[in-house]
Each structure stands twice: as structure tokens, then as C-alpha cells.
C-alpha positions as CSV (number, residue, x, y, z in Angstrom):
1,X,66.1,117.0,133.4
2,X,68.6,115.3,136.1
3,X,71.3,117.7,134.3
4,X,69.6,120.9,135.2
5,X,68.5,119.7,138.4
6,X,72.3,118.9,138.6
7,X,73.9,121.8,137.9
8,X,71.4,124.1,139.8
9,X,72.2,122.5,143.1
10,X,76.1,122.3,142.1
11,X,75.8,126.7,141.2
12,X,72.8,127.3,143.9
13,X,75.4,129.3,146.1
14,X,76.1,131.8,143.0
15,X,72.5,131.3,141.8
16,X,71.3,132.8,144.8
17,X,74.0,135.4,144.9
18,X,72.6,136.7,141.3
19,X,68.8,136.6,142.3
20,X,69.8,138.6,145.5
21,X,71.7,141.5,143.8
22,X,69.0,141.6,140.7
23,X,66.5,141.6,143.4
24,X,68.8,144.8,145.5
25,X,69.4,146.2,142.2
26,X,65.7,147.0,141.4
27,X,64.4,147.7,145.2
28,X,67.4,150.3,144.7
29,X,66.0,151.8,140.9
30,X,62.6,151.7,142.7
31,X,63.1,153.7,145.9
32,X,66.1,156.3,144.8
33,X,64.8,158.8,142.0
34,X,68.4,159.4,141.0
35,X,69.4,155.5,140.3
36,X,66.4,155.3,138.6
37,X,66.9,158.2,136.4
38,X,70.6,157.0,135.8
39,X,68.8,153.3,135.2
40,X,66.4,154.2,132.5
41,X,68.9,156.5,130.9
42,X,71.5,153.6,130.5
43,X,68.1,151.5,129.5
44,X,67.5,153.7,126.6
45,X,71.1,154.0,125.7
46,X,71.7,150.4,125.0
47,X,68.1,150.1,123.2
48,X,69.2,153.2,120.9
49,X,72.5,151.5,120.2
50,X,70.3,148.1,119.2
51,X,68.2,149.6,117.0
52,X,70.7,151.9,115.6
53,X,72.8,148.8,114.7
54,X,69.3,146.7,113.6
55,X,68.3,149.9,111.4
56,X,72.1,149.9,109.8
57,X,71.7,146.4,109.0
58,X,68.1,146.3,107.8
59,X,69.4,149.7,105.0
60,X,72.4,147.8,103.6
61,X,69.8,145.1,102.7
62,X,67.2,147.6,101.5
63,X,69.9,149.5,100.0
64,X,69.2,148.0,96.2
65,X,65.6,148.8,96.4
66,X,65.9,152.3,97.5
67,X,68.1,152.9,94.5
68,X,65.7,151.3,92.3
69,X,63.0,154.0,94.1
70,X,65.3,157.1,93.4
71,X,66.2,155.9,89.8
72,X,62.5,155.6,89.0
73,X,61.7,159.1,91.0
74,X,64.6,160.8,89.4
75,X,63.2,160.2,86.0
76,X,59.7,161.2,86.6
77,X,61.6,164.4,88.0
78,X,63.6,164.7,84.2
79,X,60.3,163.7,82.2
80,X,58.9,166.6,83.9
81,X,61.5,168.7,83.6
82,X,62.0,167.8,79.8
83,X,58.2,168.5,78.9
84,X,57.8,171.8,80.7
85,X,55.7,174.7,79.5
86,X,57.8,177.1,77.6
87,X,57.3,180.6,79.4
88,X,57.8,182.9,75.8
89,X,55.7,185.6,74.8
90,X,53.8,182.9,73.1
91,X,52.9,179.8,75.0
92,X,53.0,176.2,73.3
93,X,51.5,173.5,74.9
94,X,54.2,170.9,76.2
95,X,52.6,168.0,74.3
96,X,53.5,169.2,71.2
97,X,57.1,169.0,72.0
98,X,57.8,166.2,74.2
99,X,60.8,163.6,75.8
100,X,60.6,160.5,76.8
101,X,63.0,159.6,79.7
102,X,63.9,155.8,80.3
103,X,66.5,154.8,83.5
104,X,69.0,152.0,82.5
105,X,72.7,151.0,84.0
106,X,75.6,151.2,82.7
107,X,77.6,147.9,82.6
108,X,80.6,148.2,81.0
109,X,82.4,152.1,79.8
110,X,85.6,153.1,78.4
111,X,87.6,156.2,79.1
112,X,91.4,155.7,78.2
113,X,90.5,154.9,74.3
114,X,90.4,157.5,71.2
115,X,87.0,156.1,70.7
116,X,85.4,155.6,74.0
117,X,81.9,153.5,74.3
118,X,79.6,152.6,77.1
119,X,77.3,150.1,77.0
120,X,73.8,149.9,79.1
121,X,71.4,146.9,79.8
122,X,68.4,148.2,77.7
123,X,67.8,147.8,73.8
124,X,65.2,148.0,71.1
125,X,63.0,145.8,73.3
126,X,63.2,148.7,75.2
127,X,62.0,150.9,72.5
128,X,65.9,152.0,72.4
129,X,67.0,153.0,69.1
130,X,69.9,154.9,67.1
131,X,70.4,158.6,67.7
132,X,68.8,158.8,71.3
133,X,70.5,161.2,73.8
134,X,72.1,159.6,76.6
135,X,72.7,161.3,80.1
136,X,73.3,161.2,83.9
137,X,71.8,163.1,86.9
138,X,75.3,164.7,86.3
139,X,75.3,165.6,83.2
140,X,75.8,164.2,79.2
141,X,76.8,161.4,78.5
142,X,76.7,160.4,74.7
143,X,74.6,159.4,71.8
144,X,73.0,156.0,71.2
145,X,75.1,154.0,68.1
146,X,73.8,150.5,67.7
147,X,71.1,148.7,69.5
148,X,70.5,144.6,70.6
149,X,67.5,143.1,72.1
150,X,68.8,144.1,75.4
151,X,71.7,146.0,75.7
152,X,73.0,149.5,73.7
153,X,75.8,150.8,72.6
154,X,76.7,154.5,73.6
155,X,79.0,156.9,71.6
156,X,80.7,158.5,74.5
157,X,81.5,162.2,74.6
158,X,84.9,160.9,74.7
159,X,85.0,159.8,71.6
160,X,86.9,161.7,68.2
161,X,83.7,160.9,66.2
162,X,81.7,162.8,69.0
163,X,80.0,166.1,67.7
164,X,77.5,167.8,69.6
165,X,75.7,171.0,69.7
166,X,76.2,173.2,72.9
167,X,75.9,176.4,74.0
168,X,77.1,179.3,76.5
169,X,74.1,179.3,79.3
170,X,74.1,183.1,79.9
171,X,74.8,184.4,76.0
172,X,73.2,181.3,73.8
173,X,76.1,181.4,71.5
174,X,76.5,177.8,70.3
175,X,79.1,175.4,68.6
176,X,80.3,172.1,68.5
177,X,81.1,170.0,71.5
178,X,84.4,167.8,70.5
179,X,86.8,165.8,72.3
180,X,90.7,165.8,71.5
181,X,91.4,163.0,73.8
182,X,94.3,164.7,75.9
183,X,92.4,164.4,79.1
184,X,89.1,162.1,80.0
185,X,87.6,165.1,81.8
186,X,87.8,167.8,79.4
187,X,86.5,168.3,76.4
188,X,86.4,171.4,73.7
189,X,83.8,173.8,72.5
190,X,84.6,174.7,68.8
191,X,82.7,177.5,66.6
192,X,82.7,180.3,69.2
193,X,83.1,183.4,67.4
194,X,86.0,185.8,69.2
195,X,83.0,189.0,69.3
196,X,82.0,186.4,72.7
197,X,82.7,187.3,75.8
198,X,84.5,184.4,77.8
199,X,84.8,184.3,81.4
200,X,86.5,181.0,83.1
201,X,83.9,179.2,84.8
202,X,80.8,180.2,82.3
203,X,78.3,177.0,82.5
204,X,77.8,175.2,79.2
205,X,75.0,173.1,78.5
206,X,73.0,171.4,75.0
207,X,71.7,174.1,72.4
208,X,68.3,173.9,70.9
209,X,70.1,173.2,67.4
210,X,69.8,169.3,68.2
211,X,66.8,167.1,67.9
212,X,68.5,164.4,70.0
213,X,69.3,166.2,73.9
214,X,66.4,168.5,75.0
215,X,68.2,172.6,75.5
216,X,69.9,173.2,78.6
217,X,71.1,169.7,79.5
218,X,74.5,170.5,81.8
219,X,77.9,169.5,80.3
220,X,80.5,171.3,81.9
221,X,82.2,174.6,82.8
222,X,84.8,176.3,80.9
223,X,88.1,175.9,82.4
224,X,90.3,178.0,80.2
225,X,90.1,179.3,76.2
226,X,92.5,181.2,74.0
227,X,91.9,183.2,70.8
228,X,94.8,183.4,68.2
229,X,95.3,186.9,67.0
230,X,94.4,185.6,63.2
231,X,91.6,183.3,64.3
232,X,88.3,184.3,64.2
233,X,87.0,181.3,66.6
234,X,87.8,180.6,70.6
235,X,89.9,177.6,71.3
236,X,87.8,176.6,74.7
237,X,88.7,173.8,77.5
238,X,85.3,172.6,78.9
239,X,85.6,170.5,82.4
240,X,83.0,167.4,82.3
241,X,80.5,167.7,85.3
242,X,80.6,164.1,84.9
243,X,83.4,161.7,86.6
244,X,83.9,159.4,83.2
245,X,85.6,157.4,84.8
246,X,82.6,156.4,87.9
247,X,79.6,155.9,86.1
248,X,77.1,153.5,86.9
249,X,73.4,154.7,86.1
250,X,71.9,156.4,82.5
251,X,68.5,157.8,81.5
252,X,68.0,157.7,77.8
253,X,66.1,160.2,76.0
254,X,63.5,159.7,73.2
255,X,62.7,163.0,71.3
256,X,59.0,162.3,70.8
257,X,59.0,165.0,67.8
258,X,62.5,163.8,66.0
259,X,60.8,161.7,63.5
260,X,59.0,164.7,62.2
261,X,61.5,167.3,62.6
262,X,63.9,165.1,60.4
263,X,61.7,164.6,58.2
264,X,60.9,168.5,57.7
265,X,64.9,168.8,57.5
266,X,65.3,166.2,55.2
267,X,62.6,167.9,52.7
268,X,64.4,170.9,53.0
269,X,67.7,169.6,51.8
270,X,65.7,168.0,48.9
271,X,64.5,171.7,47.8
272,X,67.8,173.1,47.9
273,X,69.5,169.8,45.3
């Protein structure tokens, strides 16, 4: 207590000086419309620049649970988009044929092999299994190969073994989406007969010929094709809407009516032996 009583009477001169001008200062704001205008104006800028600043700080530490929000929002959005109504001549009810979306992150991926994998923290706990589609809000991203407890690994589209059906969005033609491993965003479409017309830029996206991605899932855009004057099949370069090289979330897709669709196939195939 002797120290502040101390060093008030040792500053009292410049004490006095600094109750005096904050005193003058707001006799001034009060009784001159203009300093007070200018007053509050500053007022408000220095609070907007605080809680600017606390807002900044208080979203970086939110930021991991607003991700977790739009990962959980972006796959109601997908479920729904998966299971809509088809709008045919003949309606079918969307329960018949539906998906099953589950959001998962990718933790380790490979794009500079022949045989590319990814790998994502959820497994047959998870009610992951082989032969589940595997995509981003990008695009696709693989197939499902082998399951753990906890953790999946994903045949990337990247990958020489990879073969899967896609089509031309505006004609429906369809063929086989390869990779040839010359560049890790571009990938082929095989089994497109020369009577197609091409244009550069033409959006291609999954074909209905798979019971693993639901139709229309986005893949890329053709870059460039050729056609050999003996061949009877395009030669087409399709550019990845996907960045292989920066991914970080998945939603895994569980075809709800696969089961029984291979099954029908597989009684077919017996027929025919």
C-alpha cells in the first residue's frame, strides 16, 4: 500500500495532467457535434478491428468442427442425391434402388506408382467392405480392395489394374475407364466406337453398367482423342476433375441392391455354362 501511495505522489504532476486532458477530451466530445461524431466513429473502428481479430481467432479454433459439420452435410446432400426418384416414363420408387454414403479421410495416397493406393480411416467395423465405390465432392476416386477393422485400402483410378465403366454425359455411349500411367491427372476412356461424335471438353461421368458407383458420378473431361484410320475404337485423354495429388476427405458408397444384382448376374452366367 506505501508503494502506491509512493509512486502516486512521486507521478501526481503527470497524474493530474492525464485526468485533466481525459476530463477536456470528453467536455470537448460532449459539447462539439463534430468531435463527437469523429469520436464514436474512431470508437467503433477500433471495436470492429477487436472483434474482427477475436472472430478470426475464435474460426481457426472452430475450424475442425466446422469441417466435421460440412463433411456430415455434404453426405446427407450425396445420400440424397444418390436415392433420387427416377423421372422415366415409368416411375420406380427410390427405395428399391438405393446408396448408402459414409464420409471418411484419407490418410495416406499414392500418385507417382504404376499401382497407386489410398488408404482411409474406416473398415469393416464400419460396415466397409470389398468392391465399394469410393469418391470425392470432386469426383472418383477408386474402388475398395481389402478391408481392416479400421482402415481400407483403395484401388486408385491410378492404378493399371483399374477398370471402370463410364460414359459420354450428353450421348450415353460407354467404355472402360483405364489408366496408362503417363500422367497422374489423366486418364483414358477405351471402347468408344469411331460412329461417336467427340468434341474436346465433353464431360464424362460413371455408366449405369456398374453396380458399384451410382450413374453420373463426375470423372473428368476429355482433353484430346484420336481415331486410327484402321481402328474402329477412339483413343481418348480424359483430365481428372480430381487433384490426385491433394486429397484429404472420401465418401464411400454402399450399393444397397449389389448383393442381389450379383447374384442375378451370377445365375445368369450359370445358364449360359
Amino acid at each position: 500500500m506505501q508503494r502506491i501511495i509512493d509512486f502516486i505522489l512521486r507521478y501526481r504532476t503527470f497524474i493530474l495532467f492525464l485526468f485533466l486532458l481525459f476530463l477536456s477530451l470528453i467536455l470537448t466530445v460532449r459539447s462539439h457535434s463534430y468531435h463527437r461524431s469523429k469520436f464514436f466513429n474512431s470508437a467503433n473502428w477500433i471495436s470492429g478491428v477487436v472483434y474482427n481479430s477475436r472472430d478470426n481467432i475464435t474460426s481457426y479454433f472452430k475450424l475442425k468442427e466446422e469441417n466435421t459439420f460440412l463433411l456430415e452435410e455434404n453426405n446427407r446432400l450425396r445420400h440424397l442425391l444418390f436415392n433420387r426418384p427416377f423421372t422415366d416414363s415409368v416411375a420406380i420408387d427410390s427405395s428399391e434402388v438405393g446408396y448408402e454414403i459414409l464420409p471418411a479421410r484419407i490418410i495416406k495416397n499414392s500418385y507417382a506408382q504404376s499401382e497407386n493406393y489410398l488408404t482411409i480411416n474406416k473398415g469393416y467395423s464400419h460396415g466397409i467392405s470389398q468392391d465399394m465405390g469410393v469418391i470425392t465432392s470432386t469426383g472418383i476416386l477408386g474402388i475398395v480392395e481389402h478391408s481392416t477393422k479400421n482402415y481400407s485400402a483403395i484401388q486408385s483410378v491410378l492404378n493399371t489394374k483399374s477398370n471402370i465403366n463410364a460414359k459420354i454425359q450428353n450421348t450415353n455411349h460407354f467404355g472402360s475407364l483405364t489408366w496408362n500411367t503417363d500422367r497422374y491427372d489423366v486418364v483414358q476412356l477405351e471402347d468408344i466406337p469411331r460412329l461417336v461424335t467427340l468434341t474436346v471438353g465433353d464431360t464424362i461421368v460413371t455408366g449405369a453398367m456398374s453396380s458399384i458407383f451410382p450413374e453420373g458420378v463426375p470423372i473428368g473431361v476429355v482433353m484430346d482423342f484420336k481415331l486410327e484410320t484402321s481402328a474402329s475404337f477412339y483413343t481418348i485423354n480424359v483430365g481428372l476433375f480430381n487433384d490426385m495429388t491433394n486429397l484429404s476427405t472420401a465418401y464411400v458408397i454402399t450399393n444397397l441392391s449389389k448383393t442381389e444384382i450379383e447374384e442375378l448376374e451370377s445365375n445368369i452366367a450359370d445358364e449360359q455354362e
